[in-house]
N, C-alpha and C positions, 0 to 999 in steps of 0.2 A: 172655173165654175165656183171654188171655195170664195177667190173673191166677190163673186157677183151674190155668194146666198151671205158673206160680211155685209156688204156694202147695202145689200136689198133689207136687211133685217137692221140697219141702223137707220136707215131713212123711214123705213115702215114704226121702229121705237120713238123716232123722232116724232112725226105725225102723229100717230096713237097719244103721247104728250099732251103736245098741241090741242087734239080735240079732248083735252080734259082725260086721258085715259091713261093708264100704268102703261108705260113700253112692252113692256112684257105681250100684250094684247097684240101688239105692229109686230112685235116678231116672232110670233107664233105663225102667223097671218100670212109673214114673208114667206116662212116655211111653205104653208100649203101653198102659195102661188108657184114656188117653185118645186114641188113634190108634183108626185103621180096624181094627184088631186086635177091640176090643171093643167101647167105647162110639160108637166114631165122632164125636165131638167135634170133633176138628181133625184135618184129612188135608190136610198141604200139597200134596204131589202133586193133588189134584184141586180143589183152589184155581184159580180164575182167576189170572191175570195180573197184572189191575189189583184181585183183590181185598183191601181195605184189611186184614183181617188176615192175609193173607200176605203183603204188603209190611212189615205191622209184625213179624212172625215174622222176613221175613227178614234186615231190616233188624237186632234183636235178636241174631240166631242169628250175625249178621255179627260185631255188636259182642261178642260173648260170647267166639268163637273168637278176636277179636282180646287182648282183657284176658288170656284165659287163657294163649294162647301168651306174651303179655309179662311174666306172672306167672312162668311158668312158664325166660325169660331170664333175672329176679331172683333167682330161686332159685339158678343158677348163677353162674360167675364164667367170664372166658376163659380163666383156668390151668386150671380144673377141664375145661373144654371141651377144651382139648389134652392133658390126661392121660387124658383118655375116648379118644381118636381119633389117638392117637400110636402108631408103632409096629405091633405085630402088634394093636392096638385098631381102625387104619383097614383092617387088612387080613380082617381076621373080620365086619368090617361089610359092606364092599363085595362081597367073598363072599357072604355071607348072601345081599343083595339079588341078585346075577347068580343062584345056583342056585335060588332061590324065584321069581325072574324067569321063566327058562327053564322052569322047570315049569309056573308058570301058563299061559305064551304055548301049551305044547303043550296043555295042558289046553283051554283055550279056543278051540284053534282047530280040536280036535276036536269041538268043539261048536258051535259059530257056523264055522266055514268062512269066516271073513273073518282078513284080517292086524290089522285096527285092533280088531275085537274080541278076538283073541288077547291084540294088545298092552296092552288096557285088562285083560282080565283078568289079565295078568303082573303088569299094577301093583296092582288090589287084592288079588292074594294077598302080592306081596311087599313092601308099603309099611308101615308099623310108625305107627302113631299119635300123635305126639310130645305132644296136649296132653292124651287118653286115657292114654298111659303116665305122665304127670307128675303127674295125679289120683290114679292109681291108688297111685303110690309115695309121696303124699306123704299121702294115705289110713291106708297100709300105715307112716308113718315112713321108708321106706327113700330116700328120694332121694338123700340125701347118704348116699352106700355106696361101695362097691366095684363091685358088681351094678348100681347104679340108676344109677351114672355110665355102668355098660357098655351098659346098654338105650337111656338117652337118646341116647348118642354115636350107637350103633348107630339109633336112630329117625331122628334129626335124616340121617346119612347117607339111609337109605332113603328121606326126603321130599323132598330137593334132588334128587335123582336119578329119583324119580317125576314130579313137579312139571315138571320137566325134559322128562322123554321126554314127557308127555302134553303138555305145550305145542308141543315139535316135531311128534308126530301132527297135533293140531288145525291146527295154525298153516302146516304144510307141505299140508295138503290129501291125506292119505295113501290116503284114498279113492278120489281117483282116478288112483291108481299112480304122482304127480311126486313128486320127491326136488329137495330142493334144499342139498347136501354147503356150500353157503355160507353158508345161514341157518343150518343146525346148527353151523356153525363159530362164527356171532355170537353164537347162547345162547349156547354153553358160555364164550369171552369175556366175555359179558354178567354173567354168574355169578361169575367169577374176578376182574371188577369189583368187582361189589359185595362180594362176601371180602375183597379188599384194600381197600377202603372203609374198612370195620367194621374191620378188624384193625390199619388204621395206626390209623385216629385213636384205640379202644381206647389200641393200645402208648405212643402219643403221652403218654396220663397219665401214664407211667411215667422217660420220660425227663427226666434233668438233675436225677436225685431229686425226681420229679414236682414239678415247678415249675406247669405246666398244673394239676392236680390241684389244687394248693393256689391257687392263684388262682381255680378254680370252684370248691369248698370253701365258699373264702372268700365270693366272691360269696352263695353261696346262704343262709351264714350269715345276711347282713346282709339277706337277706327279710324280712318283716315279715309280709309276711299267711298266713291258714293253707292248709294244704296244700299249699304250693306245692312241695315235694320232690314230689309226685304227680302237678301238672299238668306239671311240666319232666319228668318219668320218661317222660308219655305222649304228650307234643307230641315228643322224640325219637322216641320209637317210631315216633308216625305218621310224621315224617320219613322213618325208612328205611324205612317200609311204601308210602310213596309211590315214593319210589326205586326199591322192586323192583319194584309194579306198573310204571313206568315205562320200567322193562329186561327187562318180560314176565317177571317172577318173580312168585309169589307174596307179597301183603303179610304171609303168617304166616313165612316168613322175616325179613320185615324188622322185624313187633312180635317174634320174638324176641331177636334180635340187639338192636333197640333197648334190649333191656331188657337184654341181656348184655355189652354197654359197661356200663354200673353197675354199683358195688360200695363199700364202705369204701375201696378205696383212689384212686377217682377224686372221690368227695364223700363222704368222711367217714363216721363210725359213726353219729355221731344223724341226719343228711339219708337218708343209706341204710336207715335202720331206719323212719324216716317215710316215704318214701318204699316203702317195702314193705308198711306197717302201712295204707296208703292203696290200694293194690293189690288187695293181700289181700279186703280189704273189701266192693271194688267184684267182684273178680273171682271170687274162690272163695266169697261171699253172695249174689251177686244173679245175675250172669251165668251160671257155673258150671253151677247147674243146671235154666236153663233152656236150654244149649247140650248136656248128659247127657240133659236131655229131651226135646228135638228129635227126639235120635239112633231115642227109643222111636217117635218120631210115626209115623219113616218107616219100622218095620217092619211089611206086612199080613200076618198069618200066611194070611191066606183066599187073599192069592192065590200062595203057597207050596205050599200042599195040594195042588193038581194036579202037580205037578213039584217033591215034597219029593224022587223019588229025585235029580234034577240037585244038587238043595240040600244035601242032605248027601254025593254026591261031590266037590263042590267045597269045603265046609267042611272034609271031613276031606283032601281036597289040600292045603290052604292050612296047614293047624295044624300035619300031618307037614311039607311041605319046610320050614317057615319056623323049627318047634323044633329040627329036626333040622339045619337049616342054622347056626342060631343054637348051639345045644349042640356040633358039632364046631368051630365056627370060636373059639367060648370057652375048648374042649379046646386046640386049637392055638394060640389066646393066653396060655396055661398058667395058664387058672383051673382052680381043683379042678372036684369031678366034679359036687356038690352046686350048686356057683356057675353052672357050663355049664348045669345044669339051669336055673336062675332066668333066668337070661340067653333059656335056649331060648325060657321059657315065657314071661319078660315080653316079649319082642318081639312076641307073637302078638297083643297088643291093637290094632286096626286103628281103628275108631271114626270119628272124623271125618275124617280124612287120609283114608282109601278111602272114607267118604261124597262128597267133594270129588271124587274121581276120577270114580267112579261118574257121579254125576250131569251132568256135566261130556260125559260120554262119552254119555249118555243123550241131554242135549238137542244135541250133535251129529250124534245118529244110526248113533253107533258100537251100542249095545245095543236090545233093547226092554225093554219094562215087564215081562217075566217075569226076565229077569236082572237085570234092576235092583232086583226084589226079593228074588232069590238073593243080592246085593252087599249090600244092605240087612241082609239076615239072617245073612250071613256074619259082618258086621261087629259085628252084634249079638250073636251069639253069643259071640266070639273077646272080645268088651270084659266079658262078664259073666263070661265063665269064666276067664279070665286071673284076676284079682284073686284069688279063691278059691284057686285053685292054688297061687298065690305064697306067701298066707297060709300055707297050707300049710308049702309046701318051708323058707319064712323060719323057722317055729320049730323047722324040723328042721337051720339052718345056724346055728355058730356066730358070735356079735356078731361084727359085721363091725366092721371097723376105718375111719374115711373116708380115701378113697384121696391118694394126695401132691397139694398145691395146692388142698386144701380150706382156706382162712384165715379163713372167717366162721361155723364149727359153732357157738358160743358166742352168737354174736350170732343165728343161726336160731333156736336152743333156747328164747332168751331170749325171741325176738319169738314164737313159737309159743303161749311159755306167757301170753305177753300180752293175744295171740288167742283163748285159751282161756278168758279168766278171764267 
């Protein structure tokens, strides 16, 4: 069955193409054909435990979200990262998430009457999708933009700070009314760790006119066997994905970040471009879309129907606070009017980041099985309709220029058309 939900979700990215549309759309799409939606094929939710293809599903689904978030670090550089989230760029992000926040939690807790249900629903309305946005943009061409740096910046904040509070929920036991003002003091610590981690040894390349850099340059030169730019790209990652599970972070911080130490000027233009070309491969070919597929599995439209009206007041909460959050704070960043737009609307992709929450909050016992398929649907809706939108507004915005501390455009374009041939 894992081949037929591969195989069905490449043919369905294939054709979504073809009619002008992101892949990403066809293999959402494959999902539900083969979810409880229609044919009932694969319903992980009502898998066993120990049974062997949903261990391999999850197992897969694990590794999928892993490659793409470290794909999706390669893609960037850390100047590009600090010109995303510098300035009136971290203050329009952090916004965004408190006013999309706060509306969830009211939303939610007029509905559920619990504070942890609240606070689960604050985070899947106002969490932004980071490996869902990096598909859709890089789909779309636009990653390397103006806008697609401001979405990511913006995503990337909203996941550390979801990621965050649901850990202190869980972790703090918030169910049964203890607080503990010491543990939350250790996260947030634990976090500012690992930032400074990744950012010395990153900056580290750079010193003494990268002395470092060219000594592991060099080293990687004198490899001999193949691929090895891709297995060093991803033995790093898993390092800091260990690291963060370790300091109760999540490991799709640390495969991004892994992957956002590299660049041309830490190893080189031809290590960097094999290294990416070996990425690429493994992540946006095989993983990719059976992680977009997944997303379809776990949406039942049957058990929606009873409570489509919960469904679509919470859907259309979540798209106003979070565009309109997103569209002012881009206003007050002093993008045009066009670009706030873009910005609104590409932050609304949720996808797997609020599947993560979601589920997470489920088998804790914060949700039941009807919101968690309201959360399910939310998500599904917001990842297919975003892309479309974008398409949109994008041919109605003039070519965007890439923003300052973009220094590998040439060398992307090149490897793209590599991947194309």
């Amino acid at each position: 069955m894992l081949l037929v939900l591969l195989i069905t979700a490449r043919l369905a990215g294939e054709v979504a193409e073809r009619l002008g549309q992101p892949a990403i759309a066809g293999e959402l799409l494959a999902g539900i054909l083969l979810g409880p939606t229609l044919f009932n094929l694969l319903d992980p939710l009502s898998m066993a435990a120990g049974d062997p293809v949903k261990i391999t599903l999850d197992v897969l689904t694990t590794l999928a979200i892993f490659f793409v978030v470290f794909h999706a670090g390669l893609e960037m550089s850390v100047d590009e990262f600090y010109d995303a989230i510098k300035g009136k760029g971290m203050y329009f992000a952090m916004g965004s998430f408190i006013v999309t926040f706060l509306i969830g939690f009211v939303t939610g807790f007029y509905f559920l009457q619990t504070y942890t249900g609240a606070a689960v629903m604050g985070l899947c309305i106002s969490i932004t999708a980071l490996p869902v946005s990096v598909k859709i943009l890089s789909d779309l061409g636009k990653l390397h933009t103006k806008t697609g740096h401001a979405i990511i910046g913006t995503a990337m904040v909203h996941d550390i700070i979801s990621i965050t509070v649901l850990g202190v929920i869980i972790g703090l036991n918030v169910t049964t009314g203890s607080s503990d003002p010491f543990a939350m003091a250790m996260m947030l610590l634990k976090i500012a760790f690992f930032m400074l981690l990744v950012f010395t040894l990153e900056r580290s390349f750079h010193v003494k006119d990268g002395w470092l850099a060219k000594k592991f340059t060099g080293f990687m030169d004198r490899i001999k066997s193949k691929e090895a730019q891709f297995s060093i790209g991803v033995i790093t990652a898993m390092y800091f994905a260990v690291i963060a599970e370790f300091l109760g972070l999540s490991y799709i911080i640390g495969a991004f970040y892994g992957g956002l130490i590299f660049s041309t000027a830490t190893v080189g233009k031809e290590n960097f471009a094999a290294m990416k070309r070996g990425t690429s491969g493994i992540a946006m070919g095989f993983f990719a879309p059976i992680f977009i597929a997944y997303l379809g599995l776990m949406f039942n439209l049957r058990e929606l129907a009873p409570i489509f009206w919960l469904f679509a007041v919470i859907l259309v909460v979540s798209i106003v606070s979070m565009f309109s959050s997103g569209y002012l704070g881009a206003r007050m960043a002093g993008y045009s009017d066009k670009e706030a737009l873009i910005v609104g609307v590409g932050i609304n992709a949720r996808g797997m980041m609020e599947m993560v929450v979601a589920l997470m909050a489920y088998k804790a016992g914060f949700i039941d099985q009807n919101f968690l398929s309201v959360l399910v649907g939310m998500a599904l809706v917001t990842t297919l309709v975003t892309p479309t939108i974008l398409r949109w507004l994008y041919k109605r915005l003039p070519e965007e220029t890439a923003p300052p501390g973009l220094h590998e455009q040439n060398e992307l374009e090149e490897l793209r058309a590599w991947l194309t041939r």
